[in-house]
N, CA, C and O atoms as CSV, one atom per row, in Angstrom:
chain,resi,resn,atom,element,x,y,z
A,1,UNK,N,N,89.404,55.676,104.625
A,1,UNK,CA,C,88.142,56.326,104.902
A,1,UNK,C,C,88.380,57.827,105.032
A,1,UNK,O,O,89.239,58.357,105.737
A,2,UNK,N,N,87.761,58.248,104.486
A,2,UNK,CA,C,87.888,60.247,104.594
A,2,UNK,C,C,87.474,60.742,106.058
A,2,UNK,O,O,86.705,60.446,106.973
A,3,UNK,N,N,88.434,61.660,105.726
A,3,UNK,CA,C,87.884,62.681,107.310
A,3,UNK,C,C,86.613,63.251,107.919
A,3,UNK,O,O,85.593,62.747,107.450
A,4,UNK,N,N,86.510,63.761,108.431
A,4,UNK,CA,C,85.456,64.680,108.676
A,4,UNK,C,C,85.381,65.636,107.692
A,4,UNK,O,O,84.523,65.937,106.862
A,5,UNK,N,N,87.042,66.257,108.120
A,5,UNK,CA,C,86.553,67.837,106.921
A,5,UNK,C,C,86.439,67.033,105.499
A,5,UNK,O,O,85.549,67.364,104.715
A,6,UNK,N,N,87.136,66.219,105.246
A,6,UNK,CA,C,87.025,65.902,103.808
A,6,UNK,C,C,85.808,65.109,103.634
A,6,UNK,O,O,85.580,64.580,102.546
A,7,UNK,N,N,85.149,65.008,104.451
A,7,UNK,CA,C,82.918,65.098,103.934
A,7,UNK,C,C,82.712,66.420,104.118
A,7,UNK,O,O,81.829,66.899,103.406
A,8,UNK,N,N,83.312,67.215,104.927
A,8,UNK,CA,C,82.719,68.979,104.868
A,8,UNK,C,C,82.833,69.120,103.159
A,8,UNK,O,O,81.859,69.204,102.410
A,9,UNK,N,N,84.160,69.123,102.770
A,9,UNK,CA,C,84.549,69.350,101.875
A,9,UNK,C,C,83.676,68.840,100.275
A,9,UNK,O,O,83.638,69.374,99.167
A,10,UNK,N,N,83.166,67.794,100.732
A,10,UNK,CA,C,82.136,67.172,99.534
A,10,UNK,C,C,80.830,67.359,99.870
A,10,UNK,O,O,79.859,67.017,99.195
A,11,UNK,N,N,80.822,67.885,100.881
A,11,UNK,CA,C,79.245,68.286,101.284
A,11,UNK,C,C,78.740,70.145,100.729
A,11,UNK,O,O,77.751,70.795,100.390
A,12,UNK,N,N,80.715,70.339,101.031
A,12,UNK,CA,C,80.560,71.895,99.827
A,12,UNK,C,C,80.196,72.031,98.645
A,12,UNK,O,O,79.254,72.694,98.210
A,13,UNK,N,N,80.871,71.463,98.154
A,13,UNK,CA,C,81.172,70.658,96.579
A,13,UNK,C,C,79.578,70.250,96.371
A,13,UNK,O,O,79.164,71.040,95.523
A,14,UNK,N,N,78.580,69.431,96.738
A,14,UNK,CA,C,77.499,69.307,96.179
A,14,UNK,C,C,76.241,70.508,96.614
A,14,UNK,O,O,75.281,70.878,95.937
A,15,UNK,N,N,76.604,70.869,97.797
A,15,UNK,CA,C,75.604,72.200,97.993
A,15,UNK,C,C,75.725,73.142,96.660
A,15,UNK,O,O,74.718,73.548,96.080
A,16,UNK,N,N,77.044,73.448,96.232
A,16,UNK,CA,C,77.271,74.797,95.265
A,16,UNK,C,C,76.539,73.656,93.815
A,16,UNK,O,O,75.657,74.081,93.068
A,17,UNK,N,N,77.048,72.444,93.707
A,17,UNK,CA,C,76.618,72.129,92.877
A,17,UNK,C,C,74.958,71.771,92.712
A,17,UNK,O,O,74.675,71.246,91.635
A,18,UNK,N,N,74.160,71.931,93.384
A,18,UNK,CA,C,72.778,71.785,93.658
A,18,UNK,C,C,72.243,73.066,93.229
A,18,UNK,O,O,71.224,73.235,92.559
A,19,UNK,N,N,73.108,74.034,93.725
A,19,UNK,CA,C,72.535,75.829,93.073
A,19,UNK,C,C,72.829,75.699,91.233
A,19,UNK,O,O,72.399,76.370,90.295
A,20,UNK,N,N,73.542,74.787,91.288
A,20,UNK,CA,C,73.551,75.244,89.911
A,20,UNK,C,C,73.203,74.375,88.577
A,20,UNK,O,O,73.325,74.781,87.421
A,21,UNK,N,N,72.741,73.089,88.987
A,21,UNK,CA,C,71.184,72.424,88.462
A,21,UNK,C,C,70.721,72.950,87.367
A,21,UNK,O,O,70.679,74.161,87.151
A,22,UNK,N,N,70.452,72.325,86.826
A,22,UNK,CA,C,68.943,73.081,86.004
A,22,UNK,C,C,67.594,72.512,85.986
A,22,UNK,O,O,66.575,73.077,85.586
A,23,UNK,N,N,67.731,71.022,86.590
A,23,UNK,CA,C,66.561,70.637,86.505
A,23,UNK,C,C,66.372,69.694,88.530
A,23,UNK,O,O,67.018,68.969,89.285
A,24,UNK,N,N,65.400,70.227,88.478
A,24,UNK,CA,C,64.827,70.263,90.153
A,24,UNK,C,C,64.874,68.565,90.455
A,24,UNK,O,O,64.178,68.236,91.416
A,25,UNK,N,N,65.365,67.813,89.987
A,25,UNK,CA,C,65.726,66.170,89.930
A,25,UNK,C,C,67.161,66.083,90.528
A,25,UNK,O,O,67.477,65.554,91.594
A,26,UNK,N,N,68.192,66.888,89.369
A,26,UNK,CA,C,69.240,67.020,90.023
A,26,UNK,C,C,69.492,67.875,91.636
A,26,UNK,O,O,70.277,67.731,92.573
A,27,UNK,N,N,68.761,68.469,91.431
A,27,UNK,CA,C,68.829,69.727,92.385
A,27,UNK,C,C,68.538,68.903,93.823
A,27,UNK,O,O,69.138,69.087,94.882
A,28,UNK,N,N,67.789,68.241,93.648
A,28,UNK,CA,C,67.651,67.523,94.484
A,28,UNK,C,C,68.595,66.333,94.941
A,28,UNK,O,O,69.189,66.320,96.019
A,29,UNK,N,N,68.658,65.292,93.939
A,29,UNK,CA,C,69.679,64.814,94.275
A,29,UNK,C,C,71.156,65.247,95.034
A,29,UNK,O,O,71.573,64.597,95.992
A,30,UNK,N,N,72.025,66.644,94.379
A,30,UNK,CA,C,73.054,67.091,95.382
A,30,UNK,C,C,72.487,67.345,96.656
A,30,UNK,O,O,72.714,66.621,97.626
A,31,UNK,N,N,71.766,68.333,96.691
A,31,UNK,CA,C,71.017,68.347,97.927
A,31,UNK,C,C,71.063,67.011,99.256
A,31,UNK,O,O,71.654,66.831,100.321
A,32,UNK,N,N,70.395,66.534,98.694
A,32,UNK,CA,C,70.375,64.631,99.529
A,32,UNK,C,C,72.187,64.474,99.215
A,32,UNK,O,O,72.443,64.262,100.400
A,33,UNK,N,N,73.251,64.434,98.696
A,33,UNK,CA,C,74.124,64.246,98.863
A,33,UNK,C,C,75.083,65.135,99.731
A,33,UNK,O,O,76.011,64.681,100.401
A,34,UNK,N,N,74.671,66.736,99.612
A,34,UNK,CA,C,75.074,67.104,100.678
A,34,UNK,C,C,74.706,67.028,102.185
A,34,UNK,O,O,75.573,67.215,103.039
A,35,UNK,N,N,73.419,66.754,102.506
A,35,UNK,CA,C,72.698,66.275,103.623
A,35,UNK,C,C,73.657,64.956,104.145
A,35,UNK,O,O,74.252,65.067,105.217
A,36,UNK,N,N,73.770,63.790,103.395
A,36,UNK,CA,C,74.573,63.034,103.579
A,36,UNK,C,C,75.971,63.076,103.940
A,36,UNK,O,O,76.415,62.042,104.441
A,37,UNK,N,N,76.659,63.927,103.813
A,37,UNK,CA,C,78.184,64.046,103.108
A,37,UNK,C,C,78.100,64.795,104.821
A,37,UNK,O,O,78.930,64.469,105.669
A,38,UNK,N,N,77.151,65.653,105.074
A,38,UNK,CA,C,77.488,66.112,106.494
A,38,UNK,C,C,76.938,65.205,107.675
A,38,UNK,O,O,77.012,65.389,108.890
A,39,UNK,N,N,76.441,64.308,107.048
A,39,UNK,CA,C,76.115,62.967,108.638
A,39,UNK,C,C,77.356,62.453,108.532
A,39,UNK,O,O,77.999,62.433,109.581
A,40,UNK,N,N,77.903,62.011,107.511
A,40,UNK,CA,C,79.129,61.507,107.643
A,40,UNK,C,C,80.416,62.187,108.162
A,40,UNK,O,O,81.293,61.555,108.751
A,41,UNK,N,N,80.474,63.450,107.922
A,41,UNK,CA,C,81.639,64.432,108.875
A,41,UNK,C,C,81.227,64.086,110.414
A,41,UNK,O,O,81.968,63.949,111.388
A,42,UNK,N,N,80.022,64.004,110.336
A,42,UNK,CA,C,79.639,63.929,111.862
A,42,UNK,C,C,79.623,62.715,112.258
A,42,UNK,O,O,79.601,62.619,113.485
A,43,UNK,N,N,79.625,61.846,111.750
A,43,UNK,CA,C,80.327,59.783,111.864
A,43,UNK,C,C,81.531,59.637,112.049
A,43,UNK,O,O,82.118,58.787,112.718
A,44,UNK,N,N,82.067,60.809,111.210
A,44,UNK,CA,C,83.404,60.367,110.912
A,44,UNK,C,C,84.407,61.259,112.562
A,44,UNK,O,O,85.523,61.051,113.036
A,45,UNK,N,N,83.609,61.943,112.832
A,45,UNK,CA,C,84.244,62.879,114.304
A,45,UNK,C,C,83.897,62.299,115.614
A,45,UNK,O,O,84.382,62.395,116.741
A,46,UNK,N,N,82.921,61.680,115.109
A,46,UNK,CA,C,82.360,60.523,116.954
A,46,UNK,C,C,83.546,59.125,116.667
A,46,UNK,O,O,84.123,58.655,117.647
A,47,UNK,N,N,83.839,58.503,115.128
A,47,UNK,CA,C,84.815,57.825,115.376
A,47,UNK,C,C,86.130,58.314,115.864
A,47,UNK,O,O,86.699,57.787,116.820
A,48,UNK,N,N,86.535,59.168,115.304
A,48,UNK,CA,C,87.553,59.607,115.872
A,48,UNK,C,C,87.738,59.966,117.474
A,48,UNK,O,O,88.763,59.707,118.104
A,49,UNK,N,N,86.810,60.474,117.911
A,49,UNK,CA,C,86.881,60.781,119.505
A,49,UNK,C,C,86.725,59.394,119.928
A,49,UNK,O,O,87.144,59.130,121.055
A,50,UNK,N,N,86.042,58.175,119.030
A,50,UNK,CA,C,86.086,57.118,119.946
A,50,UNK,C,C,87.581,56.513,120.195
A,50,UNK,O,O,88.040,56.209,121.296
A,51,UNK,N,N,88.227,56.407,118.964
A,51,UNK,CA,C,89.388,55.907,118.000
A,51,UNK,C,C,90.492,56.401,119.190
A,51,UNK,O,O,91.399,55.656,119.562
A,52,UNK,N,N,90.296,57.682,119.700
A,52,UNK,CA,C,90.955,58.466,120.657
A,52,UNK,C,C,91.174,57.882,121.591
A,52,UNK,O,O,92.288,57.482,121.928
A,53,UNK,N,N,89.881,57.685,122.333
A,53,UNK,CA,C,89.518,57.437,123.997
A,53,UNK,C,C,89.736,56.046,123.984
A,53,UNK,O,O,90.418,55.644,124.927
A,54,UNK,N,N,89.416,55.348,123.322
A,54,UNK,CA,C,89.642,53.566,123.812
A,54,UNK,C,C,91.106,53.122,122.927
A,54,UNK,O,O,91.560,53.492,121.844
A,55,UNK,N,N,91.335,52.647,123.436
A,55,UNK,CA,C,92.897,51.961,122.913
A,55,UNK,C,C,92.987,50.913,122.599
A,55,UNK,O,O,92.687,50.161,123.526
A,56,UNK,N,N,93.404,50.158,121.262
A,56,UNK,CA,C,93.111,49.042,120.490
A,56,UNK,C,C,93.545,47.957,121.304
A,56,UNK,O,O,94.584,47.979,121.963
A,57,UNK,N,N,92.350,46.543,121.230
A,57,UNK,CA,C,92.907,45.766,122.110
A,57,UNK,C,C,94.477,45.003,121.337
A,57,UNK,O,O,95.078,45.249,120.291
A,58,UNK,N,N,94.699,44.026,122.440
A,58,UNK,CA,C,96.087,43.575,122.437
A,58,UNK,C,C,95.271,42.281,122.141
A,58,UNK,O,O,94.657,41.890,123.133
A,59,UNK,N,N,95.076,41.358,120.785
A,59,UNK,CA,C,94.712,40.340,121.191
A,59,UNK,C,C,95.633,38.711,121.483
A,59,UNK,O,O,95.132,37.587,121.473
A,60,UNK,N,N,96.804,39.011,121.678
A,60,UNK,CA,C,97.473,38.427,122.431
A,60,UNK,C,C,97.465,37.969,123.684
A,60,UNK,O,O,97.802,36.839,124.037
A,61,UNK,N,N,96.937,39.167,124.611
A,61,UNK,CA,C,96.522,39.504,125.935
A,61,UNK,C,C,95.140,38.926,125.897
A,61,UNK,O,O,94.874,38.516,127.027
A,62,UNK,N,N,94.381,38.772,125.255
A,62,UNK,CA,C,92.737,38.595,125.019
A,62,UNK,C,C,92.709,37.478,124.991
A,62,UNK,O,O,91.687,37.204,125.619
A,63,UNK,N,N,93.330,36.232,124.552
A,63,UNK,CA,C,93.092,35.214,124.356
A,63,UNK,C,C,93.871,34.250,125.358
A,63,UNK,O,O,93.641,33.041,125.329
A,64,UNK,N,N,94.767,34.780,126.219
A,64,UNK,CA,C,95.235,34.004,127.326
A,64,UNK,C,C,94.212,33.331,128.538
A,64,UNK,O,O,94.696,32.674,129.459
């Protein structure tokens, strides 16, 4: 699964590519993909702080 920055990084990548369109269909479409590409940096950084803070269970321990 990609990083955060690496959705920054494709959320760059379709913004520049949305400026440079020619037809207001596409333009749109990157657009909605960069919109996207930055919810997911921001999915991808609340997992990680979760990924952080809780510590994988033991399910060895779980099932006793």
């Amino acid at each position: 699964m990609p990083t955060a920055d690496e959705y920054r990084a494709m959320a760059a990548r379709a913004a520049i590519r949305a400026e440079k369109e020619p037809t207001e269909f596409l333009r749109t479409l990157f657009a909605d993909w960069h919109q996207t590409y930055l919810r997911l940096a921001e999915q991808a950084e609340q997992d990680a702080r979760r990924d952080a803070v809780v510590p994988p269970v033991d399910r060895a321990t779980v099932q006793q």
